[in-house]
Every structure is written in structure tokens, then in C-alpha cells.
N, C-alpha and C positions, 0 to 999 in steps of 0.2 A: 445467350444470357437471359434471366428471367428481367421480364420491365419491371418498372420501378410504379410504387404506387405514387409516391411523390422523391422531390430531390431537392435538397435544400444545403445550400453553403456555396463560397466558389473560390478562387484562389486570388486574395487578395494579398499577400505580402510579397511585392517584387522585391527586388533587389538585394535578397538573403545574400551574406557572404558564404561561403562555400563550408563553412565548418565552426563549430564553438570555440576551437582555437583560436578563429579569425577574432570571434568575441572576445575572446579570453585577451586578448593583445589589446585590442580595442579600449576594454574596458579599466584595464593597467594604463596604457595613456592619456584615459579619461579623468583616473581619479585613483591616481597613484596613492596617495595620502589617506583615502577614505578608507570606515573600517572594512572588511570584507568578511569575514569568518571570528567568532568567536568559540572555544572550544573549552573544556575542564583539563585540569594536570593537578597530580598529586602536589601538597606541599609538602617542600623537603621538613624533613622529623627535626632536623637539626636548626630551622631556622625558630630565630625569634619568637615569632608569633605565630609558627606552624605546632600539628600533632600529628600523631600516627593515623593517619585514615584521610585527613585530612585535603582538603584541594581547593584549586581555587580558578577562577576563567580567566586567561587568558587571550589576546586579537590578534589577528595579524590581518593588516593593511592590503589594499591590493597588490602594492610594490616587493612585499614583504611573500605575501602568497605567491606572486610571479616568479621571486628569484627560486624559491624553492622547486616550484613548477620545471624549472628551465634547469634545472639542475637534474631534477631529477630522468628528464627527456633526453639531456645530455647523455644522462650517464648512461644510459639504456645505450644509446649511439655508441657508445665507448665499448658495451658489450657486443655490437654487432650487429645489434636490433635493426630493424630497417624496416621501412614505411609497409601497412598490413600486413606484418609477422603480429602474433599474440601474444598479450602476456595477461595472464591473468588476476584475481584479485580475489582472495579470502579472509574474507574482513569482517568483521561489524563497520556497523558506521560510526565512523569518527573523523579527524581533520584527514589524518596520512589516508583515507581510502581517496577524499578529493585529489589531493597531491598525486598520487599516484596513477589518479583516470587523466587528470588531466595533462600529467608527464608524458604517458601515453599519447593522447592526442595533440599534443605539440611535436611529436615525434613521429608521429602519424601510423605509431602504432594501435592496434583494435584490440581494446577491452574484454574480456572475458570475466562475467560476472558469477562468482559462486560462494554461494549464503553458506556461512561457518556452518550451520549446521548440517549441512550436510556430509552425507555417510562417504566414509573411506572409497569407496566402490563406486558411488554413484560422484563423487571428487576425481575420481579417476577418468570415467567415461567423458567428462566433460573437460577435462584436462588433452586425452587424446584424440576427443573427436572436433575440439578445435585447432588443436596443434601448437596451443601454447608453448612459446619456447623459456618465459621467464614467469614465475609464480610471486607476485608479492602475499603474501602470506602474514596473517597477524602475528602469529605466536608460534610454538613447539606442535601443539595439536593440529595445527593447521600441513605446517610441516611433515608432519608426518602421516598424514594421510597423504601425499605423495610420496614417501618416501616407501610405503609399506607396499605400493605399488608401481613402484620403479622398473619395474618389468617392461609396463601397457605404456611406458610412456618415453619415448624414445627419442621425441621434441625436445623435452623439459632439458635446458642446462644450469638455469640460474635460479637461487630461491631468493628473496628479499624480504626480510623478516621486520616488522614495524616492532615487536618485544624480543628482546633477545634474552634467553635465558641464561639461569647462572652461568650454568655447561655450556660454552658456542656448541651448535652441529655441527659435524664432520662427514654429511652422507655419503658414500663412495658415487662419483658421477654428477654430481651437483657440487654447486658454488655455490655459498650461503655468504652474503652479504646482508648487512642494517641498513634502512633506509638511508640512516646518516650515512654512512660507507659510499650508496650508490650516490649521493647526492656531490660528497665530495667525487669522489671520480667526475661526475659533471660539468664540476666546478674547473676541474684540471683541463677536463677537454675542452670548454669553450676559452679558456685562457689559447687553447691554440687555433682552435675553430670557433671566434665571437659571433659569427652573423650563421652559424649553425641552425639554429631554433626558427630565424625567420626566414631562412629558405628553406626549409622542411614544411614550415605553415604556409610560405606560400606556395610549394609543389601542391599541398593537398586540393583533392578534388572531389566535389561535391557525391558524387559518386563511388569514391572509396572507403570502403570497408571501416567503421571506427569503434561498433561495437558488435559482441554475440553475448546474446544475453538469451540464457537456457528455461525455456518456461518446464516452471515445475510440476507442468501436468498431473491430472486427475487420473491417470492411466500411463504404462509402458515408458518406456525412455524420456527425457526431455531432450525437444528440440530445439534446434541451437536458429536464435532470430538474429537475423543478419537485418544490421539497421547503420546507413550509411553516415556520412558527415552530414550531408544536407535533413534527415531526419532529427538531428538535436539543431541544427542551427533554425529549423521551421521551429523544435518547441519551444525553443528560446524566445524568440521575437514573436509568437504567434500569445505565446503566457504575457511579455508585455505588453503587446497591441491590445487583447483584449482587457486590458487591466487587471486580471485575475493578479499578478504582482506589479508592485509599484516602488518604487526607487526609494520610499522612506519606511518601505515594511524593515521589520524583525520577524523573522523566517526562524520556526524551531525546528530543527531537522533532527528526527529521532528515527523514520523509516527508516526499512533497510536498505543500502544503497544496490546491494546485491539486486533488487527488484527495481524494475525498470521504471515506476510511480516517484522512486526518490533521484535516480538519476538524473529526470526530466525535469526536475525543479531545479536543481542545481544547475542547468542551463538556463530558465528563467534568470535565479538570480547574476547569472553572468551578464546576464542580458539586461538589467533594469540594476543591478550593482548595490542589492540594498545589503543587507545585514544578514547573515546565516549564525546561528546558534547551535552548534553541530554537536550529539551526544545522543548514541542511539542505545544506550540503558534503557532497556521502558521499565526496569524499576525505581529509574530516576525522576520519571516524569513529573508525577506530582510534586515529586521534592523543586523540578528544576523550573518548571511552570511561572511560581512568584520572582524565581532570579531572573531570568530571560526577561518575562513581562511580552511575551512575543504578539503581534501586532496578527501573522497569521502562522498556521500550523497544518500540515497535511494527517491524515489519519486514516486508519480502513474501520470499517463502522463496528468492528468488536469493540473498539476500545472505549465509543460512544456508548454502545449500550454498557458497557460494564463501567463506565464513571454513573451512567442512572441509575442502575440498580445499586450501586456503592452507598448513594445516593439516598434512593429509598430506600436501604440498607439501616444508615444510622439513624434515619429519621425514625424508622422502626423501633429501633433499640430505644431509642431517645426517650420514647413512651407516645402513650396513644394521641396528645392533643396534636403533638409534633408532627405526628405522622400523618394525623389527618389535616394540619395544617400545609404539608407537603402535597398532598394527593389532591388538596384542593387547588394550589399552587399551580399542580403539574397540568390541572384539568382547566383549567383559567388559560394554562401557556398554551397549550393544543389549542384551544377554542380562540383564543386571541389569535396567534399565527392563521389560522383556517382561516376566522373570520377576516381578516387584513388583505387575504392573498385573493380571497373571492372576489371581496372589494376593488382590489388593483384589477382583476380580470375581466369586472362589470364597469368598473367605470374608470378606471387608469389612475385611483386613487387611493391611497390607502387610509382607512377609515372603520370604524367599528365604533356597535352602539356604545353611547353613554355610560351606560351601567357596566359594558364588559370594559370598557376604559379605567375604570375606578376599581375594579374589582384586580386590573392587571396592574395598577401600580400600588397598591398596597400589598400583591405580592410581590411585584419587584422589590421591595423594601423590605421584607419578611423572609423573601428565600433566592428568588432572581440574582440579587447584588452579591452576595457570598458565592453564588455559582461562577458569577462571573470572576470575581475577587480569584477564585480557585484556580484560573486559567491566565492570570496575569493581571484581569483587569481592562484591557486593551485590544482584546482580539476582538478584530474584525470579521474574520471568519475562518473556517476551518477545511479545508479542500477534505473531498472524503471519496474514499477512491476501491478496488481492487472486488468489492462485493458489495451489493443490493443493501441500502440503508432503509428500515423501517420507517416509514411516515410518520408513525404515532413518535418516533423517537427522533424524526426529523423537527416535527412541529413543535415538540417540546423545545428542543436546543431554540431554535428560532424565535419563537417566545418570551423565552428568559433571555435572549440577548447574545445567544452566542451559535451566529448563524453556521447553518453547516450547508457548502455549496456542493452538495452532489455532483460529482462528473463521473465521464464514463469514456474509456479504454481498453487496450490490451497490451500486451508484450508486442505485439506485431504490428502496434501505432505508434510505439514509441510511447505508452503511457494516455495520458489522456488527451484525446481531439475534441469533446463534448464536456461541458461543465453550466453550472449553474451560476451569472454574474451576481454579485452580490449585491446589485442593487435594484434586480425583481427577480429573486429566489422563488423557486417554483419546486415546491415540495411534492414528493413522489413522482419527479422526472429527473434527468439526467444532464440538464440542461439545453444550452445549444452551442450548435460546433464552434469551433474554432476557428477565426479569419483562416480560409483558405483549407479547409476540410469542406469534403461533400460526405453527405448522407443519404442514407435512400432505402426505402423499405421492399423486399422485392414479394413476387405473389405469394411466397407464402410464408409471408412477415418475418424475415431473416432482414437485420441489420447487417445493410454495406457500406463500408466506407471508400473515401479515396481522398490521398492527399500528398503530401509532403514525407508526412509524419510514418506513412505505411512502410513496412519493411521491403525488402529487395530478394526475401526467400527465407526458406529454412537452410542452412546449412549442409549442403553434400546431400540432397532430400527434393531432389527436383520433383520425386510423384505426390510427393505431400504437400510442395508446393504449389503445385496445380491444380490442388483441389480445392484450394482457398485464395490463389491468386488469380483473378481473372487477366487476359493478357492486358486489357485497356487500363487495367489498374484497381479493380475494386477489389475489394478484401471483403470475403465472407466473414464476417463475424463469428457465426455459432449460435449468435442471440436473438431471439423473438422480443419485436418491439413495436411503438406506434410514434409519429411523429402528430405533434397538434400541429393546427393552423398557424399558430404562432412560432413554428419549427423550434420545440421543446419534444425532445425527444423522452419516450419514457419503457423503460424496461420492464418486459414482462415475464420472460425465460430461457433458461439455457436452450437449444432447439436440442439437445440431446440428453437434458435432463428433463425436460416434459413427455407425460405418461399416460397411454390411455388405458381406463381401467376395463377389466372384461366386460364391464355393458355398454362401450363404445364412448362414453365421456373422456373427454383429454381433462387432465391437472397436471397446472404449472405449480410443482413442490414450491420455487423458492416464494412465492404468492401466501400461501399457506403459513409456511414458515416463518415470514416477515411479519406477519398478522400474529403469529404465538407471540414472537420477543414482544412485540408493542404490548400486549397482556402481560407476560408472565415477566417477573420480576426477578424470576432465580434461573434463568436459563440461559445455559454457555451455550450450546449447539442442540439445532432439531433436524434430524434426518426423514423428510416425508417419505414413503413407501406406498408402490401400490401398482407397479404396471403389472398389466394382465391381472390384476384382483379385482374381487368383486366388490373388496373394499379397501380404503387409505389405512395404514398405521403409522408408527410414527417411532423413533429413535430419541431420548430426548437426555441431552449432556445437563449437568446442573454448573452453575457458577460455585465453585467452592468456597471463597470467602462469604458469600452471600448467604446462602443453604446451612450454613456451618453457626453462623451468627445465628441464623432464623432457629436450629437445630439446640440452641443454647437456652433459647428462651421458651421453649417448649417440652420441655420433659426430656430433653436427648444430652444433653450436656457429657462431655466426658465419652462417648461413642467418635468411632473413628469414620468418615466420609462417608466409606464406602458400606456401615452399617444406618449411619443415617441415612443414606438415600435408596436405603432396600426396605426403610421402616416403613409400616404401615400410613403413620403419621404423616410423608413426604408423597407417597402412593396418594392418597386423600387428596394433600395439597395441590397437587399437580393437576390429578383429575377436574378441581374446581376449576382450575385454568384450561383444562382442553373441553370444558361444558362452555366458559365462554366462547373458545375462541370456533366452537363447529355452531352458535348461534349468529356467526359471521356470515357462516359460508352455505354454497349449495350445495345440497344432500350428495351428492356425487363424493365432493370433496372432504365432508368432516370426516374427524379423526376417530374410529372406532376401539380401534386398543392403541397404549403405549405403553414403552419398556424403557425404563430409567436406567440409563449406562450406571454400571457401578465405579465410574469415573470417567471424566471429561476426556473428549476428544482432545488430539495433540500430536503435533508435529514428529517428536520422537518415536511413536508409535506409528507414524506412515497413515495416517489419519487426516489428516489437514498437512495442507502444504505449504512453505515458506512464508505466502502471505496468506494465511488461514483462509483456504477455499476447502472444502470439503471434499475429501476425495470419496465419492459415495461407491464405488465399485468395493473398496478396500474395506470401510466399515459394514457395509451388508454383509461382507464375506467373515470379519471378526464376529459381527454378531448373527449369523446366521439361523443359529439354534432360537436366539429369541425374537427371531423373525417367525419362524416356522412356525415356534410354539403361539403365536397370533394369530396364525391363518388357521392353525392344529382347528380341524374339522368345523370350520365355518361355511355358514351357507346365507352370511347375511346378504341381503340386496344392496 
């Protein structure tokens, strides 16, 4: 194995119980009474003070969330389920996905996680290459993407539907039961089996199987990560030891749970028992922001940059003083944050001159306090997780008060071992690991980890395994990184998406790229280009409300997206921003031509992936013609 340049973390949390169940019981003895989950429900049309569309939050207690829990693990039992058989889960996030993980693992059955969106086909592969034998499934669509593939899937007996439609299903070979349905079966069986639940919790062992959770790879198949009991009972207690949560937060949970970044927090909050706010709309968000009021909130950094540019959005619109009372705002917050953070670095204080003192709180009063107001008011900080967050858009949030703690993970840690503590944020790192994570950079700057939290393999996939699991325990990352003196670890590149161009210079894309969003105000996605070239180009997605608004006030009004951002006018605007962003960089690196997608990148077209990683093999090969036509007969240096 390659030495390590340095190694830093060690395993300090003894005495983990063997499973989140163990917590999950624990924490129902603890504080039966307390609230545990709050969720939306439509109001009934018929009541009182209800309307059609209407809804309103709802709690349930820990005692309250237990019994369901137990019910629902019951009734699995009742079906035949038995401890590491699968069953899976196609859901958004909402209350019944918890209910139904955690039914699971009181049962000690292993989770199978797969994101609603995904395709009939690729719902299938992951259906039969874990072996799922029961599907809790949201709705009819979810349904029947195994039903249209009833053929490949020869496990599946039971479906468990959280909406049932007007029509029940009747699929030939499946059982279609409502969660209420399974819950009452449950309910029946531990009336004859009552200490069912706590000798199935206490048979489990830290080493069996609890969940497989499919990374939605940038390429070929997803592989199925085999993550044991003891990897969520390590993120539980390692999230409260390092106080990343704390027992009187309010937690908004809108990620997807499908992705292993929202599972892992919902072990935290077993673990510290504070408040969960669950509703994974993200066209709720802003609406649900002032109701919750949430203390802290997870997030992947698109949704950052696109609440700034929203942002500098209307301030735009608003008219020129606004906007340049924003811009000077935003350039006070970055310089406030920098300045603060060098401070604490030089002399363990934090501090900054006089005049940027005075100049940061009259825009806290002017722009800061509404940003915050927007977010609840209360947040403390924001975990930010799944891709590379822009600095310029780090320091800003930071600034105006509403810290974003960088961490850093994968599917195959269980989520995040590395984060940023919120009380010396260290912007454009990833923080530092996690009580009882190791870290280690090997010679040729490939992040390794090892811990608790690491997975136990890929599923039925022993050669793939071994190519990133060392036998001692470390896990190859994939990523190029550097660790400081201070063991802040700080991400530089995918080791498989850095590129060196035909005059022997290596360029890390997503380096580049991070550098444009902080510039450029109207940009959803930037795909760098350039191995084997003599020079970089570049793929550039626009933010559509953003572009569209800008598109309105500028002579385009009334044109549809995708002839807006073929105008000339939009070509212009953009180029200003890639003349900034190559007066950053080294001649190797800037951006010589770019081609404006004539719409954004996106999931449904196999472009980005469940949690918006950029699948770059995929979009080179869509846009390959206006690749070409950039390279079409160039001979720059």
C-alpha cells in the first residue's frame, strides 16, 4: 500500500451499541414525551377552518414514532421477512420513508434505497441485484416500475404502498398492502409475540447487513454499498460527539433520503433526539423555511448558489442602487469572512479592522438580516455535502450570518466522516474528520480513509471491491486532496476527472469551475474540457429563472429560454464572465471557447445524477458536435 504523507484522526468512540435500533429504543426510553418528527398533511376540505390545497404540520412524539416503528417491523415478521432479507424503499422524503427504514431495522431487516426518479430499468436492476423480497413504494408509479418488470424480479412478493390510489392494484404475483394495512398486521402479531421487536434488536450484530444503498454513479451500473449496523450506530454518536447536532436543534430535512447524506443525519438525530422537520418538496422550501424556523438544515451546494444568484436576481430587477447596494453587501461579506478567518489562523482570534467592522454592520442591517430572516431567522448553520462548494459563495453565506459547514464523504462512509465545526469554520476546506475516522493522503495525493463508518464491500462485486478496499481497512477515495497542519482537510479533485492537456499541464476541472459560479451570477452548471488538448473549453448550463428575468430587462422579453441563451446578447454576457474568470488562472488552465447548452443540465436526461454530480462522460457524448466544433481546426498554444 502507498505511505501516507500524513494521518490524522483515531477511533475514539468506545462503546457504540451494535445498531441504530439499539438508539432508536434508547432514545424512546429517554424521552418518550419529547417531540421527535414533525411532518405536513393535507387539510381535510370539509373541516372548518380547512380549503382545498390546503395543510397543516403535524408531530409525533418519540412514543408515538416507536409504536408505529414496531408495528411496522412487526408486520414485516408477520410476512416472513427475517433478519438480512431486503426490502426496499421508493420514496421521496417524507415521515412514512423514516417509518419504514426504521421498521426495517428493528427487524433487522436491510434497506434498499432507490430515488423515485429513477427509471423503470435501472428500478429493476437494483430491485434484483439486491434481492429485495418486499418494495415499500410511494405511489402507483412507483409500483409499477416493478410491476412492468415482474419478469427480472423473482424475490419481490410484497409491495407496501404509502398513497393508495382510487383503483387498489391487483398485480398478478404480488401482495399490495398500505402501510396502515402492514402496520395493523403488526399490531396483530405482537399482541401474540409482545417482546418480538426486542429480541430481534437484541439478536442484531454490529456486523450485519442493514443497509445497500446504490451509488448513482457517473458511469455503467450502480453499485450496491453494503454498510452494516455498526456504520450508522458510528454516525449517530460520532454527529453527537462532535456537536455537529445538538439535542435542542430543529433539523429541516428535505434531502433525499434515497441518498445516503440524509440517512445519516437521521441517525444523528436518534442519537442527540432533537427535532426533525421532514418534507422533501424543494419547491417547498422557501415557503417552509419561516414555518420550521430550523436551527440547522443539510444541503448540496446547488441550492446555495442558486438561493445567491435568486438573490442577486431581484436585487437586479429591483433597480440599479439596490443592486449595487447588494454587490457591495456581498463584497463587504467575503472580505469580512476572509478577513475574520485569517485572524483566527494568525492569532486564534477573531477580529478585523475597524472600518470593515462598521461597513459589515450596516450591511447586516441593509441586506444580511433579510437573508437571514429568509432561512428562518435561527440557523446556525447549514451542513453542505455531496459536491465542491465555491469559496466565494462559502464566504459570502458566512458573512451574512448564515454559516455553511463544508463536509466531506461518500456512499461507501456512510455519508460524511469530515465536516467543518461551526465554531472555527475554515472556508475552502472540508473540515476535519470525525471522532474516530482516520485520514491520510497517499503519494500521489489520493484521499484515504478508515473508520467505523467505511463500508464492508460492494455487493456480489468482490473485484471492485478490492480495488478500493485495502485489506487493513482503508478506502480509496477517488479524490485528490491536502490535509493542513491543523488537520483541515481540503479538496482539490476527482483523481479521475483531472486532465492533462497535450502540453503536459495537469487541470483540476472542478478548481475551474468553482472559480466561474463564484463569478458568474447566471450559471446552473460548467462542464471543463480539455484532456489531451492544447486547450480548455468549457460547457456552460444557465440558471433559468435567473437568465430569464436578466433576458426580460434587456430587450428579450417574450423569447423562449432556449432562444435567449443562443442570443447574441447572452453570448456577450457570458464571455464577460469567462474574461474574468481566465484573469484568475494559469495560462494552461483558462477557458478559450464556450458553448451555452441550449438548456440546463438535469437528471431526467441522464445528465446529473440523483444528487446532481455531473455525469461528464454522458454530457460530452450529448454535446459532442459542439465540442468538436471548438477544437474545429485549432492550433492555439
Amino acid at each position: 500500500m502507498s505511505s501516507a504523507h500524513s494521518v490524522i484522526g483515531s477511533d475514539k468512540i468506545a462503546g457504540r451499541p451494535a445498531s441504530v435500533a439499539h438508539l432508536f429504543l434508547s432514545r424512546v426510553e429517554a424521552t418518550p414525551d419529547g417531540e421527535a418528527y414533525r411532518f405536513p398533511v393535507p387539510v381535510d376540505e370539509h373541516a372548518a377552518d380547512g380549503a382545498p390545497g390546503a395543510e397543516q404540520w403535524r408531530s409525533l412524539t418519540w412514543a408515538q414514532t416507536a409504536a408505529r416503528v414496531q408495528h411496522t417491523a412487526a408486520g414485516l415478521m408477520s410476512l416472513g421477512i427475517e433478519p438480512e432479507d431486503r426490502a426496499a424503499i421508493a420514496a421521496s422524503t417524507r415521515i412514512e420513508w423514516i417509518i419504514a427504514d426504521m421498521g426495517n431495522m428493528c427487524a433487522g431487516v436491510a434497506t434498499t434505497t432507490i430515488y423515485p426518479s429513477t427509471n423503470a430499468d435501472e428500478t429493476a436492476f437494483i430491485l434484483a441485484n439486491s434481492g429485495s423480497k418486499v418494495l415499500f413504494a410511494e405511489n402507483a408509479a412507483q409500483l409499477a416500475k416493478a410491476v412492468d418488470q415482474r419478469d427480472q424480479l423473482p424475490e419481490l412478493r410484497t409491495v407496501v404502498l404509502f398513497d393508495l390510489p382510487a383503483e387498489r392494484p391487483e398485480p398478478a404475483g404480488l401482495t399490495v398492502l398500505t402501510l396502515a394495512e402492514l402496520e395493523e398486521r403488526g399490531a396483530a402479531y405482537l399482541k401474540e409475540h409482545p417482546d418480538a421487536i426486542r429480541r430481534a434488536v437484541d439478536a442484531l450484530d454490529r456486523e450485519q447487513l442493514a443497509s445497500l444503498i446504490y451509488t448513482s454513479g457517473t458511469t455503467g451500473r450502480p453499485k450496491g454499498v453494503r454498510l452494516v449496523h455498526d456504520c450508522w450506530a458510528y454516525e449517530g454518536l460520532a454527529q453527537q460527539e462532535s456537536g455537529l447536532l445538538r439535542s435542542d436543534d430543529v433539523q429541516f430535512m428535505w434531502l433525499p433520503l434515497s441518498h445516503v447524506f440524509g440517512k445519516s443525519l437521521i441517525c444523528g438525530q436518534i442519537a442527540t433526539g432533537h427535532v426533525m422537520a421532514v418534507d422533501g418538496r424543494v419547491d417547498r422550501i422557501i415557503h417552509n423555511l419561516p414555518l420550521i424556523r430550523p436551527t440547522l438544515m443539510a444541503s448540496a451546494p446547488r441550492i446555495f448558489e442558486k438561493v445567491y444568484n435568486g438573490i442577486a436576481g431581484r436585487a437586479r430587477a429591483e433597480g440599479g442602487a439596490k443592486y449595487k447596494i447588494f454587490m457591495w453587501a456581498a463584497k463587504v461579506a467575503r472580505d469580512y469572512a476572509r478577513t475574520v478567518q485569517e485572524s483566527r489562523l494568525a492569532t486564534g482570534r477573531d477580529s478585523a479592522p475597524l472600518g470593515l467592522r462598521l461597513q459589515h454592520a450596516l450591511a447586516d442591517k441593509l441586506v444580511y438580516a433579510k437573508i437571514r430572516a429568509a432561512f428562518g431567522g435561527r440557523l446556525r448553520g447549514s451542513v453542505s455535502g455531496s459536491a465542491a462548494l465555491a469559496p466565494e459563495i462559502g464566504y459570502f453565506f458566512l458573512g451574512a450570518g448564515v454559516p455553511i459547514l463544508e463536509g466531506y464523504g461518500l456512499t461507501e462512509t456512510s455519508a460524511g466522516v469530515v465536516v467543518n465545526p461551526a465554531e472555527d469554520i475554515r472556508v475552502g476546506t472540508v473540515g476535519r474528520p470525525l471522532p474516530g475516522t482516520e485520514v491520510r493522503i497517499a503519494e500521489d495525493g489520493e484521499i484515504l480513509l478508515r473508520g467505523p463508518a467505511v463500508m464492508r464491500g460492494y455487493h456480489d462485486n468482490p473485484e471492485q471491491t478490492a480495488e478500493v478496499l485495502e485489506p487493513d481497512g482503508w478506502f480509496h477515495t477517488g479524490d485528490i486532496g491536502e490535509l493542513g497542519p491543523d488537520g483541515y482537510l481540503r479538496i482539490t479533485d476527482r483523481k479521475k476527472d483531472m486532465f492533462k492537456t497535450s502540453g503536459g499541464k495537469y487541470v483540476a476541472p472542478s478548481e475551474v469551475e468553482g472559480k466561474f459560479k463564484a463569478i458568474c451570477p447566471f450559471v446552473s452548471n460548467i462542464l471543463v474540457i480539455g484532456n489531451g488538448r492544447n486547450f480548455c473549453t468549457a460547457l456552460i448550463g444557465l440558471d433559468e429563472p435567473v437568465i430569464m428575468q436578466w433576458a426580460g430587462e434587456h430587450g428579450l422579453a417574450g423569447k423562449s429560454y432556449a432562444e435567449v441563451v443562443g442570443s447574441p446578447e447572452v453570448r456577450n454576457l457570458i464571455e464577460g464572465f469567462v474574461k474574468k474568470l481566465n484573469a484568475e488562472l494559469q495560462r494552461w488552465q483558462t477557458i478559450k471557447k464556450f458553448f451555452v447548452l441550449p438548456r440546463d443540465l438535469d437528471v431526467e436526461h441522464g445528465e446529473l445524477t440523483p444528487s446532481l454530480k455531473i455525469k461528464r462522460p454522458v454530457v460530452e457524448r450529448t454535446y459532442a458536435e459542439a465540442v468538436q466544433e471548438m477544437y474545429a481546426g485549432a492550433n492555439e498554444a
